[in-house]
Phi, psi and omega in degrees: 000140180244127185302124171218125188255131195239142189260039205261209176282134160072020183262329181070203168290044188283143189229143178251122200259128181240141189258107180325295170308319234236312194235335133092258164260044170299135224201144167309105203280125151296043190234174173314344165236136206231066160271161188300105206176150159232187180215107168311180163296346149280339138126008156295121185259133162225146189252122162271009173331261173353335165284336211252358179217131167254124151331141158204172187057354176091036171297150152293173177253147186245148175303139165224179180178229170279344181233126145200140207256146214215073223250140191215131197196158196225038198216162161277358195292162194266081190270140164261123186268088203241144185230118193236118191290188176280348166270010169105333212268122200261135194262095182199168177267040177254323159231114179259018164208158172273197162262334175307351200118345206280148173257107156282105206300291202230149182203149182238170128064018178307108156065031175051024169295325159211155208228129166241145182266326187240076175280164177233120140254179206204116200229120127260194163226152177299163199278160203008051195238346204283106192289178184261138174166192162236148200236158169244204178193165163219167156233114167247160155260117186276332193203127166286064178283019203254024195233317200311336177275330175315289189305325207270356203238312186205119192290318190258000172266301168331275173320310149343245196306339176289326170331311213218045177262158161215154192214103198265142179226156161238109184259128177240132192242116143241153163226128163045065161082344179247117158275109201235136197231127173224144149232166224184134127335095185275157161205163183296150178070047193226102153315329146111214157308168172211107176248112221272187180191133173263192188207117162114164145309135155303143182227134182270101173008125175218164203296323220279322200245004179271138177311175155283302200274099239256096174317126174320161166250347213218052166297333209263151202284122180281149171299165184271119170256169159207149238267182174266156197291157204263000000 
């Protein structure tokens, strides 16, 4: 048996027993995408995403790769989780894949049909699938759904609290291997923070490769609110 200790997210010291007839010079891949993954001598990839997340509270198990963006809330409210590639193309549940590869997995509490109190969403791109650029994350608050019960009994105690609503989140980003965890706060009509994160080396602007046009970084369109209904 050959001993292979894998760097990949959320593994810790997990050490992986690869059986030598079987996997033959299997080795950790050395390349620009540093996803939960290992790589034979032939240059065969098998992906270990499944290995890279333990479920816990009865979380779904979420997907990984070279990119996962990881959304955590402690409410029924409906929070939207959105990720804008290097080509502009936004990952959300409203397009839930790119043309990059990017995904959306896992999506809670959509449209307050169903309210989970500890929701997850969960947006990647597959191991070696991650274009090299910089990416952006969002947190919007979509629906106030902790209000709906409110609303329906005293309308001005509602509006009152959607005004002064806040939604504390834990957004976790890994690329290529490095995991960085923030947290932050949603509130309505707020497109919010913006967490940019790369892939790949930084490359420095040339005459040859800077656009005519320079991409907005704060392009994307806020949901339509409205105070909640009598």
């Amino acid at each position: 048996m050959k001993h292979i200790r894998l760097k990949g997210p959320a593994l810790g010291g997990l050490i992986l027993l690869l059986g030598l007839g079987i996997w033959g010079g299997a080795a950790l891949a050395e390349t620009s995408h540093s996803g939960c993954y290992v790589e034979d001598e032939t240059g065969q990839r098998y992906d270990l995403g499944a290995l890279c997340v333990v479920p816990s509270g009865g979380e779904p198990v979420l997907q990984t790769g070279d990119v996962q963006v990881t959304l955590r809330w402690n409410t029924s409210d409906d929070l939207d989780l959105i990720v804008v590639d290097p080509a502009g193309s936004i990952v959300d549940f409203g397009t839930p894949t790119s043309p990059s590869g990017g995904q959306l997995d896992v999506d809670a509490n959509g449209f307050c049909e169903t309210q989970e109190f500890s929701p997850v969403e969960n947006i990647f791109w597959p191991t070696g699938e991650a274009p090299n650029g910089d990416y952006l994350a969002y947190v919007t608050l979509a629906i106030p759904c902790t209000l709906e019960d409110l609303a329906n009994t005293n309308a001005t105690a509602a509006n009152a609290a959607y005004d002064t609503l806040e939604v504390p989140y834990t957004l976790t980003i890994l690329s290529e291997g490095v995991t960085t965890t923030y947290d932050g706060t949603s509130r309505p009509e707020e497109l919010g923070v913006n967490y940019p994160f790369r892939v790949g080396p930084l490359v420095e602007p040339t005459e040859e490769t800077v656009p005519e046009t320079a991409q907005p970084e704060d392009g994307l369109e806020l949901p339509s609110f409205e105070p909640p209904e009598l």
